[in-house]
DRENDO-1510 file (C-alpha; in Angstrom, 1 decimal, always signed):
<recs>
REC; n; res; u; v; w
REC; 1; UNK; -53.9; -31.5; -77.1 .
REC; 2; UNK; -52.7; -33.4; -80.2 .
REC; 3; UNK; -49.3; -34.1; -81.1 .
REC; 4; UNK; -47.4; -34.9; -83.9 .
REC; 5; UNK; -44.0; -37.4; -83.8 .
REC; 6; UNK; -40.8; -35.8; -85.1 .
REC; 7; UNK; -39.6; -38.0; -88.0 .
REC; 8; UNK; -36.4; -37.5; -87.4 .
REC; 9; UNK; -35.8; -36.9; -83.9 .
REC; 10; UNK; -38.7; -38.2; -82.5 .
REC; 11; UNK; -40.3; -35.7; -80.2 .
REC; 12; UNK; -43.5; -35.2; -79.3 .
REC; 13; UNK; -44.7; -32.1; -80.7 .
REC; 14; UNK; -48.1; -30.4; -80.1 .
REC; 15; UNK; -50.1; -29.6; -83.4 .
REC; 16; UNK; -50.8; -26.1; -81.6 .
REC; 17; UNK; -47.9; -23.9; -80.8 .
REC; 18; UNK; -46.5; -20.7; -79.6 .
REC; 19; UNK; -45.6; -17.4; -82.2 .
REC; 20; UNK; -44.3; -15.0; -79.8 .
REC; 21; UNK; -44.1; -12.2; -81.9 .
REC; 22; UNK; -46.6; -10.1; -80.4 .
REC; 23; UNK; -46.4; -11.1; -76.7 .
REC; 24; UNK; -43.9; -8.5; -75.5 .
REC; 25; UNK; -46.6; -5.9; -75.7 .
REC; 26; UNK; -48.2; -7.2; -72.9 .
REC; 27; UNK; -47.1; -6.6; -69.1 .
REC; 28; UNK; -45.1; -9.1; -67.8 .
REC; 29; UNK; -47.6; -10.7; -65.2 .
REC; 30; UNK; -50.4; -11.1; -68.1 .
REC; 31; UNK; -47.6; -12.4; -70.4 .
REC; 32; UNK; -46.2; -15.0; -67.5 .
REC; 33; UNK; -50.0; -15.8; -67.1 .
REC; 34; UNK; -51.0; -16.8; -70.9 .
REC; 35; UNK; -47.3; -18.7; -71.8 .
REC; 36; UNK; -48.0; -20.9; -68.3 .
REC; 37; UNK; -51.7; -21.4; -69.7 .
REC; 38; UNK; -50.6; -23.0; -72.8 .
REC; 39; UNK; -48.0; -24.9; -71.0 .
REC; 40; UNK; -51.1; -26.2; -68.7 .
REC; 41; UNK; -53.3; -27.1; -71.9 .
REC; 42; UNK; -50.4; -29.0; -73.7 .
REC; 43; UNK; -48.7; -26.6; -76.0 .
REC; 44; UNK; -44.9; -27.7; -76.0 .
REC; 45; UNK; -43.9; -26.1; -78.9 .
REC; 46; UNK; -42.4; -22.4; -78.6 .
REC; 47; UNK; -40.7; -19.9; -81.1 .
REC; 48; UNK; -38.8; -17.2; -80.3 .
REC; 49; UNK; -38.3; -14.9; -83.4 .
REC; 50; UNK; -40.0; -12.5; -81.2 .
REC; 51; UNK; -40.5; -8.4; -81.9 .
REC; 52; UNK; -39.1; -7.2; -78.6 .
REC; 53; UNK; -36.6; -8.7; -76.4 .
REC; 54; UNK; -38.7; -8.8; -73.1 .
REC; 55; UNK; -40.6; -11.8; -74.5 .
REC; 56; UNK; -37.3; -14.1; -73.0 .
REC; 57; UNK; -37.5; -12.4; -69.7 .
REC; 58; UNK; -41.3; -13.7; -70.0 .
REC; 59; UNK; -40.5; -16.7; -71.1 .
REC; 60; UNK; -37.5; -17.8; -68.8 .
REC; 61; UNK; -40.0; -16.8; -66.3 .
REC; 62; UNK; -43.2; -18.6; -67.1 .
REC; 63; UNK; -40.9; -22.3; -68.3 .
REC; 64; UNK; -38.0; -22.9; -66.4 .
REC; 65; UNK; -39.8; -25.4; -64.2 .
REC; 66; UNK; -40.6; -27.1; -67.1 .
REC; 67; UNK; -38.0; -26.4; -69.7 .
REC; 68; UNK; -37.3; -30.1; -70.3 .
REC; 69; UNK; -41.1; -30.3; -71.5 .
REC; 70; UNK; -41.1; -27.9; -74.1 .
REC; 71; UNK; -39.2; -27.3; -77.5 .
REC; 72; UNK; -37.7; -23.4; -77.9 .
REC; 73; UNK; -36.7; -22.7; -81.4 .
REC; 74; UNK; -33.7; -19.8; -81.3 .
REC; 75; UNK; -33.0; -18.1; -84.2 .
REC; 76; UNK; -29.4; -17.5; -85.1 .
REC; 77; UNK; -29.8; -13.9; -87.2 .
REC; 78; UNK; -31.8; -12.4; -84.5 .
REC; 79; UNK; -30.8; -9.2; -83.0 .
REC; 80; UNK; -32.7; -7.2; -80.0 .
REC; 81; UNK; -29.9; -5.0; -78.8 .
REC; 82; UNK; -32.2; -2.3; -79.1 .
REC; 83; UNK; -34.6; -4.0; -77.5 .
REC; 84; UNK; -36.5; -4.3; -80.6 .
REC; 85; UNK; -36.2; -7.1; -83.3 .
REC; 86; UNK; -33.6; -6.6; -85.6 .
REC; 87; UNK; -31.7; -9.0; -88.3 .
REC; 88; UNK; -28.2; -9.4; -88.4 .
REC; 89; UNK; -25.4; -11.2; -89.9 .
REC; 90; UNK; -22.6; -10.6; -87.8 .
REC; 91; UNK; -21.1; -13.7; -86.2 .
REC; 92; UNK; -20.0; -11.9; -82.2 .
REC; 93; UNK; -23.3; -10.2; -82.6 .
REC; 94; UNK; -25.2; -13.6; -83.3 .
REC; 95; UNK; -23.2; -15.3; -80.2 .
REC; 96; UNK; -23.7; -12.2; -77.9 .
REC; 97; UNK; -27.7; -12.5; -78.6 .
REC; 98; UNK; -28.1; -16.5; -78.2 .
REC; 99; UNK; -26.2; -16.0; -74.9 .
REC; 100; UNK; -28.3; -13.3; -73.9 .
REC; 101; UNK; -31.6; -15.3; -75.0 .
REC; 102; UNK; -30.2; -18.6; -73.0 .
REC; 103; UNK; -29.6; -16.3; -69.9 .
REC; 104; UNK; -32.7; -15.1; -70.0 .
REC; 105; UNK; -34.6; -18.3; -71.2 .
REC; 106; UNK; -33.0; -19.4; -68.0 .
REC; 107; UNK; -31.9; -22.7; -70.2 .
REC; 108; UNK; -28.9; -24.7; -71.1 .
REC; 109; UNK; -29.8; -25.7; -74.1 .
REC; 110; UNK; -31.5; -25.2; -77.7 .
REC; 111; UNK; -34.0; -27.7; -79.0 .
REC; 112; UNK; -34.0; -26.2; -82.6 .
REC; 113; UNK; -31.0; -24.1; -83.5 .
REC; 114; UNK; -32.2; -22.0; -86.5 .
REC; 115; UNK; -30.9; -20.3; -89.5 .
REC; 116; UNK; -32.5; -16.8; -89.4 .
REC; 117; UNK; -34.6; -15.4; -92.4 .
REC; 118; UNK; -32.8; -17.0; -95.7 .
REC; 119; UNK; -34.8; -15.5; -98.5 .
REC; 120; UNK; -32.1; -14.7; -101.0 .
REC; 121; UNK; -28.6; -17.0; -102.2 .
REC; 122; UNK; -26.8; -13.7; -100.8 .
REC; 123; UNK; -28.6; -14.2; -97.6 .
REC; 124; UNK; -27.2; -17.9; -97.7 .
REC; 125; UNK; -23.5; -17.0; -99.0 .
REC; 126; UNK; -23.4; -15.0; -95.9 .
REC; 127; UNK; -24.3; -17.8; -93.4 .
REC; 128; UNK; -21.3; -19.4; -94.7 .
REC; 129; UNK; -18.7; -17.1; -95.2 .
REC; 130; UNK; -19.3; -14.9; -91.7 .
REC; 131; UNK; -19.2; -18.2; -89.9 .
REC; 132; UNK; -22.8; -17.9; -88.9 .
REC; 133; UNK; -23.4; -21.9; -89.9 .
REC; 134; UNK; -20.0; -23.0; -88.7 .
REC; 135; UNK; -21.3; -22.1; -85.1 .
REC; 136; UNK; -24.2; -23.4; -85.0 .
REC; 137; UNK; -22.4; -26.6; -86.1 .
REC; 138; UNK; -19.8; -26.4; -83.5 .
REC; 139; UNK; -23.3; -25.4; -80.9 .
REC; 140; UNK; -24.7; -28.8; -82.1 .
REC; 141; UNK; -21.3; -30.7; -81.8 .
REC; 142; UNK; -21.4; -29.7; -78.3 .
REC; 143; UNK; -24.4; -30.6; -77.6 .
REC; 144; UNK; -26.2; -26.9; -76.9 .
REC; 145; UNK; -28.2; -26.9; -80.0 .
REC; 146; UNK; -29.6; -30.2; -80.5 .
REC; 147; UNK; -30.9; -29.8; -83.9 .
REC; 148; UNK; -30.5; -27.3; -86.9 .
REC; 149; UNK; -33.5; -25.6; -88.3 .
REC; 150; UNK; -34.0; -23.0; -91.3 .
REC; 151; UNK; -36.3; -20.1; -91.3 .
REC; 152; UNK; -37.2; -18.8; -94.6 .
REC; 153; UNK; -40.3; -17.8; -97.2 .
REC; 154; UNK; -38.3; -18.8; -100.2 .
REC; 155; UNK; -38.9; -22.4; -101.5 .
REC; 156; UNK; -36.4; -22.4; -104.5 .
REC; 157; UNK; -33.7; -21.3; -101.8 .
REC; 158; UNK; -34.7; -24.0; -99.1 .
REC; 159; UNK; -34.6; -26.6; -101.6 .
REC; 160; UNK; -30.9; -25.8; -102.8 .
REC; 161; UNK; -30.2; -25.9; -98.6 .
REC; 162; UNK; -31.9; -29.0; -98.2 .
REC; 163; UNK; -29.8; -30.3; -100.4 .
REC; 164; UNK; -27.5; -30.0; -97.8 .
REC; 165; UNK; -28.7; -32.6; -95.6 .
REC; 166; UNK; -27.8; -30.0; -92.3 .
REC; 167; UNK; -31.5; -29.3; -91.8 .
REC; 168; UNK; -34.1; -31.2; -89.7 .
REC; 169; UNK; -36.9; -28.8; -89.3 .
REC; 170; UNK; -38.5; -25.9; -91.2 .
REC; 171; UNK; -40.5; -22.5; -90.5 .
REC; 172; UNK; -42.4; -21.8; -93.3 .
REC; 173; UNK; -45.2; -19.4; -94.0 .
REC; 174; UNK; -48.2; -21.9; -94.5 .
REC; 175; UNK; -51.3; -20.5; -96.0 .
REC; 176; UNK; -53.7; -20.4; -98.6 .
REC; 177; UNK; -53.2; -16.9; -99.2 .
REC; 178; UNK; -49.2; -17.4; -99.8 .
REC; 179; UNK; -50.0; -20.7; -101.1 .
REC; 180; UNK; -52.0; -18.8; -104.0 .
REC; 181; UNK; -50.0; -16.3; -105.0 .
REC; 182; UNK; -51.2; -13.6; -102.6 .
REC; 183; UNK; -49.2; -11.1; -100.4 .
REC; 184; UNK; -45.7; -10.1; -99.9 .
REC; 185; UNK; -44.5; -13.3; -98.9 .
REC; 186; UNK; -46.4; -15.4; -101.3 .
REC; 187; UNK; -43.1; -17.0; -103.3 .
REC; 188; UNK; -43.2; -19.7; -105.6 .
REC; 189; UNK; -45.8; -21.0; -107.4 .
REC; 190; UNK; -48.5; -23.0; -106.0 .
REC; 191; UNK; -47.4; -26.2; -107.2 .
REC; 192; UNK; -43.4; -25.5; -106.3 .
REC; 193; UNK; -44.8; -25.0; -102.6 .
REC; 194; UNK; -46.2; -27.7; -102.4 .
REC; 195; UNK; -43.5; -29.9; -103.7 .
REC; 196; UNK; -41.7; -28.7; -100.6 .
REC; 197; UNK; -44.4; -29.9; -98.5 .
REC; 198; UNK; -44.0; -33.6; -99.9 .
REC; 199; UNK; -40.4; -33.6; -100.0 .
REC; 200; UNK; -39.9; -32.6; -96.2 .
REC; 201; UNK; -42.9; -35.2; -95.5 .
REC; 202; UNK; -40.8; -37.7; -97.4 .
REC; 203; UNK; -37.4; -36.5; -96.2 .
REC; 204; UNK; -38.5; -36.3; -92.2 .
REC; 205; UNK; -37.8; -32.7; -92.1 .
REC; 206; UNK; -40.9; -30.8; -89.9 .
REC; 207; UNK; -42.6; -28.2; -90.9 .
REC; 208; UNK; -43.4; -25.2; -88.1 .
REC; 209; UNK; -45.8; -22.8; -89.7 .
REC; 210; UNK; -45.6; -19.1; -89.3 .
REC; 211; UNK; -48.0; -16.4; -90.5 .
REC; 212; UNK; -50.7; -18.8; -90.6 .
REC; 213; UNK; -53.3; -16.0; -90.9 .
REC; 214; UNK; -50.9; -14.0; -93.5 .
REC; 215; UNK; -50.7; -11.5; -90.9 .
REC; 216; UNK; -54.2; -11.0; -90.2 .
REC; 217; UNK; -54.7; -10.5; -93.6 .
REC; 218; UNK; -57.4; -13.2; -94.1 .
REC; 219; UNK; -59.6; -13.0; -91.4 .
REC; 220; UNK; -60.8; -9.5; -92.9 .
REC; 221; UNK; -63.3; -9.3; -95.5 .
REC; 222; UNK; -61.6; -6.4; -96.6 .
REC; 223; UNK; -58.2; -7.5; -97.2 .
REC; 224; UNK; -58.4; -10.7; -97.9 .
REC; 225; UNK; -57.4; -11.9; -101.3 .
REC; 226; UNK; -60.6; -14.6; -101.5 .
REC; 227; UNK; -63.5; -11.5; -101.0 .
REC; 228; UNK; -64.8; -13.1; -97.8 .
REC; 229; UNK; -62.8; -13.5; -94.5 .
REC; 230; UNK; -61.9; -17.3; -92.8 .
REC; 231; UNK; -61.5; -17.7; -89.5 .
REC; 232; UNK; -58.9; -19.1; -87.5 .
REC; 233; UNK; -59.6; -22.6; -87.4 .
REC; 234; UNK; -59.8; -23.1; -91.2 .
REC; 235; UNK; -56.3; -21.2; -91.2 .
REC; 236; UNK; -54.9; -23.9; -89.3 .
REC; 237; UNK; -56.6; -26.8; -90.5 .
REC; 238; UNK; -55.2; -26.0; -93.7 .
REC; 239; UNK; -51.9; -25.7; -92.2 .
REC; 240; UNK; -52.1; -28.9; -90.7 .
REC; 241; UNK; -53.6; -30.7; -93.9 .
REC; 242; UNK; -50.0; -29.9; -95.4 .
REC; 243; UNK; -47.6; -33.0; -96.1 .
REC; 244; UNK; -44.9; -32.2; -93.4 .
REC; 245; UNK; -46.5; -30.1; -91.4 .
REC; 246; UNK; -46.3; -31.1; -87.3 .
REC; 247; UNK; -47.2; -27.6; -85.9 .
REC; 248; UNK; -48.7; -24.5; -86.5 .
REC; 249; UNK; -47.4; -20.8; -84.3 .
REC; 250; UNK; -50.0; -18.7; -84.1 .
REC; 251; UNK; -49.0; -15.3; -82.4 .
REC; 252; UNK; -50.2; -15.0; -79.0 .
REC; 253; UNK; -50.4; -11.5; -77.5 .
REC; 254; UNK; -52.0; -11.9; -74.3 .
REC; 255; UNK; -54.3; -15.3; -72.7 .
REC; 256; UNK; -57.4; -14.3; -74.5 .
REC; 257; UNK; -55.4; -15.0; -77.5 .
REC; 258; UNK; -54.4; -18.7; -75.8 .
REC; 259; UNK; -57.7; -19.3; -75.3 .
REC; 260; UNK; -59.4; -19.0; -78.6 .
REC; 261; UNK; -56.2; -20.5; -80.6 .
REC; 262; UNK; -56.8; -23.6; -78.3 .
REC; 263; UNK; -60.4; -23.7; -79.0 .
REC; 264; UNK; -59.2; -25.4; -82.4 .
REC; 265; UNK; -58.8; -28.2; -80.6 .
REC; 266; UNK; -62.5; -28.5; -79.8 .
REC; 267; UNK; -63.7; -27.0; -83.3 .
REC; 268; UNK; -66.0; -29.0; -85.6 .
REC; 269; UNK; -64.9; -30.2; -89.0 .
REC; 270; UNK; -68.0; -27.8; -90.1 .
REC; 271; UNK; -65.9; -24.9; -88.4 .
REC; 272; UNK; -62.5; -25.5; -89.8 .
REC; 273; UNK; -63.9; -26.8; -93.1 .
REC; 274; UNK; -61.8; -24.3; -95.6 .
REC; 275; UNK; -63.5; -25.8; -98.8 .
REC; 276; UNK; -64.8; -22.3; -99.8 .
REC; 277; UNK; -60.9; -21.4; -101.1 .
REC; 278; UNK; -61.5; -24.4; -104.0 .
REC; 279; UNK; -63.5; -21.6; -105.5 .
REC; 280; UNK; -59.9; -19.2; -106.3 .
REC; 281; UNK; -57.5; -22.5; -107.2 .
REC; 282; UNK; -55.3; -21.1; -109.2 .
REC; 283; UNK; -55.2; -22.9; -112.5 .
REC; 284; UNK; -51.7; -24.5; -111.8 .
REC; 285; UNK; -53.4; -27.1; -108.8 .
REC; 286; UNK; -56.9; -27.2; -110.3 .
REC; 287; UNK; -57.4; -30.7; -110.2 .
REC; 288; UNK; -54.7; -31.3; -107.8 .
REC; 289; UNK; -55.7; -33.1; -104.4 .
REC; 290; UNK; -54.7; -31.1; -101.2 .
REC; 291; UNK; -55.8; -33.7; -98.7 .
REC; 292; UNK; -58.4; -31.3; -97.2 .
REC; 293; UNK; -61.0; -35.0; -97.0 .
REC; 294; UNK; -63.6; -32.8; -97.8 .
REC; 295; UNK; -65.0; -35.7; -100.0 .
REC; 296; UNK; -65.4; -37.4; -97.1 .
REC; 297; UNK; -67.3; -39.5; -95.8 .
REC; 298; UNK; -67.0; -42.1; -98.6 .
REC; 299; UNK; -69.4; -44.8; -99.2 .
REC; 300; UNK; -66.8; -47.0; -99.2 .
REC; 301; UNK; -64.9; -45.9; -96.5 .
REC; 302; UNK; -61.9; -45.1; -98.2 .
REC; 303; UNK; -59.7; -42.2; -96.3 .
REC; 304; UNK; -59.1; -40.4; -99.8 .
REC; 305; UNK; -57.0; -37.7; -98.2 .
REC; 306; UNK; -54.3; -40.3; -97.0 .
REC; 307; UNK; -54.7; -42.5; -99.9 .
REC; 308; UNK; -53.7; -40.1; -102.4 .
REC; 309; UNK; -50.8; -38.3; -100.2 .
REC; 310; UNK; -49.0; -41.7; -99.7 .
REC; 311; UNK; -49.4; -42.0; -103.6 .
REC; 312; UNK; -47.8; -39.0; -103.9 .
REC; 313; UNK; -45.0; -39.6; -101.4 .
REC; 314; UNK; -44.2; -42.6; -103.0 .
REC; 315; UNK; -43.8; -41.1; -106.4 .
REC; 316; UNK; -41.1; -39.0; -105.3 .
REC; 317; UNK; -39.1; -41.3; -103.5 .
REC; 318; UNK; -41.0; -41.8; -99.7 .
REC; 319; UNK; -39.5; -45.2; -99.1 .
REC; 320; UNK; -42.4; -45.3; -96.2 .
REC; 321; UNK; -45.0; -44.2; -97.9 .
REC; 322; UNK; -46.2; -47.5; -99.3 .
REC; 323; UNK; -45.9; -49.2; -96.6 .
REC; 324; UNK; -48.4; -46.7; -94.9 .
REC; 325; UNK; -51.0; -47.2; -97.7 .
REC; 326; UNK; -50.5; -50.6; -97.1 .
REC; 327; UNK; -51.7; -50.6; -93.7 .
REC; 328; UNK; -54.5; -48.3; -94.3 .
REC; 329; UNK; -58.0; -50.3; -93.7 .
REC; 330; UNK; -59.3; -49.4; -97.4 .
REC; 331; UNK; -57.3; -49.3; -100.5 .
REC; 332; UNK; -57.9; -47.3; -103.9 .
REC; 333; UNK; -59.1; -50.9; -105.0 .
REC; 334; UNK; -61.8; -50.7; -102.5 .
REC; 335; UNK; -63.2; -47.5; -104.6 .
REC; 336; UNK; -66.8; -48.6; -106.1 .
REC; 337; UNK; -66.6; -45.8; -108.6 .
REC; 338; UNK; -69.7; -44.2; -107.2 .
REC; 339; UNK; -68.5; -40.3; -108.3 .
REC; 340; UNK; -69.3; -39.1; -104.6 .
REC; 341; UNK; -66.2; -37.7; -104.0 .
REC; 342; UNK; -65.7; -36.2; -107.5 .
REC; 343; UNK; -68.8; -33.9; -107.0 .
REC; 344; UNK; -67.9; -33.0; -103.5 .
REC; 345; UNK; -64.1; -32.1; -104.1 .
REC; 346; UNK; -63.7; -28.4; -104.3 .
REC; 347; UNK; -60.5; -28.3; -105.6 .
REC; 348; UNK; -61.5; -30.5; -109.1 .
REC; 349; UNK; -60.3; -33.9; -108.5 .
REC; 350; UNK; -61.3; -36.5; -110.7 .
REC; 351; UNK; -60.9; -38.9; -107.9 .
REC; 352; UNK; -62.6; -41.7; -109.2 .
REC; 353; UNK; -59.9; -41.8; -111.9 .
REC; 354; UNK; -57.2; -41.4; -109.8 .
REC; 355; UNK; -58.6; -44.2; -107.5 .
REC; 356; UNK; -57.9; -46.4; -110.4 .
REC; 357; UNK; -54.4; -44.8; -110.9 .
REC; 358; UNK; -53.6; -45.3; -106.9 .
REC; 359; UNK; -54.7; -49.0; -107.0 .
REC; 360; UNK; -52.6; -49.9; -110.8 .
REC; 361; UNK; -49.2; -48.3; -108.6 .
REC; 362; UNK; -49.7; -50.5; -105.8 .
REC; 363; UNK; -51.1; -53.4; -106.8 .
REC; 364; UNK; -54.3; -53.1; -104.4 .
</recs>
């Protein structure tokens, strides 16, 4: 397993995580069987916005040997009291369901206390004024929830909360379909999305990726928005490539599903290359770099993925972000102008220029 350092609170967080949405379809012995497996293959990373409330009987069942190795993300909104998932904003509701989830989780505790589903000001003018955010303030003075998260597909919206300073980590919808302005959940432009991405790298907030696939929707031919199907592994590599991003939740259903989302790990750059969606950029990122290093290799060495993201970190305000370019082996001043990576990037970067730009704002 990889993993990926918190910047603010400095866990250790596996790139690969658990989506749980699906799993409660499966009987409880399978379901006990494929959470333990990922445990065993070093998946620490587990959200529970679930679709059916037996997936914390599972759960409590397959990690509370190791509960102080793994990080649960409990959604505050959440509501099985039919069983099924439900979304509420009712503040005894929300405290009858997170006791009922720690109960069942067999836990004390809440690594990542999470506003539920914020897609709309209402939804946020709510939070407040029910008292919603006030408890999960007065669950983090006390030590229960150890950290405040925000779930929502609405980047205008998490900006304003951001503004806040209450959040430390993000679940976001991550994928080139949303990214591009396709499918129901595909909000904001491409270019406002990824402004979010660079402002949570350069703010320390993490990013947990949901829908990674968009719901299935592009690894179908048929229904995805490019004409051609990708597969898994170039969904989450593209995840992963996003400034902020520390790990991604695909939906498990059963450990067949474990399996394959772990074979990632042992993928080729050839089988997660996702270069083929630089043929739909939408005209507001044409030309913009995405860090995907298919340039790469360069003549010279130069890592142009990292280069041009600490460049762009720094522009907005990364305080660190310099100082990681610094320390990079090869500089944009390094670049021989050879035009390599301009004829390989498919997503129209004049790179060669910008190698000049990068090196002028730094000095090297």
């Amino acid at each position: 397993m990889e993993y990926r350092i918190h910047p603010k609170t400095k866990d250790k967080i596996s790139i690969i995580g658990i989506g749980t949405g699906p799993i409660f379809e499966t009987p409880e012995k399978e379901a006990v069987d494929a959470l333990a497996y990922a445990y065993e293959h070093g998946i620490n990373y587990v959200d529970f916005a679930t679709a059916g409330a037996q997936t914390f009987r599972y759960a409590g069942k397959a990690f509370a040997s190791v509960r102080n190795e793994l990080f649960y993300q409990i959604h505050f909104g959440a509501n099985y009291e039919t069983g099924e998932y439900g979304w509420t904003t009712n503040l005894d509701t929300v405290k009858r369901q997170v006791d009922r989830q720690l109960k069942e989780l067999k836990t004390d505790y809440i690594d990542f206390g999470f506003l539920h589903c914020l897609d709309s000001i209402p939804d946020w003018i709510t939070y407040r004024k029910n008292g919603i955010l006030d408890y999960l303030l007065e669950m983090k003075k006390a030590g229960v929830v150890r950290h405040i998260g925000l779930s929502s597909h609405t980047p205008e919206l998490i900006q304003e909360i951001l503004d806040t300073g209450v959040v430390e980590q993000l679940m976001f919808s991550i994928n080139p379909a949303y990214d591009y302005q396709h499918g129901e959940f595909a909000i904001g432009s491409a270019s406002e999305r990824m402004r979010l991405y660079r402002r949570c790298e350069a703010e320390g907030i993490g990013i947990s990726v949901m829908k990674p696939y968009s719901g299935g929707q592009l690894l179908n031919a048929n229904t995805s928005p490019f004409g051609q199907a990708l597969t898994k592994y170039q969904c989450i590599r593209y995840a992963l490539d996003k400034p902020g991003v520390l790990t991604v939740l695909p939906g498990i259903r059963h450990l067949d599903d474990v399996k394959k989302v772990l074979g990632y790990l042992d993928a080729t750059d050839k089988e997660c290359d996702y270069s083929v969606i630089g043929t739909f950029t939408p005209k507001d990122v044409a030309g913009t770099c995405v860090y995907c290093n298919h340039c790469r290799p360069c003549p010279s060495g130069l890592n142009i993925g990292l280069i041009n993201k600490y460049y762009d970190l720094a522009k907005i305000g990364d305080t660190l972000a310099a100082d990681h370019y610094i320390k990079l082996e090869k500089h944009a001043s390094d670049c021989i102008s050879c035009g390599h990576c301009n004829r390989r990037c498919p997503f129209h970067v004049a790179q060669k220029e910008r190698m000049k730009e990068i090196a002028r704002y730094f000095g090297k």
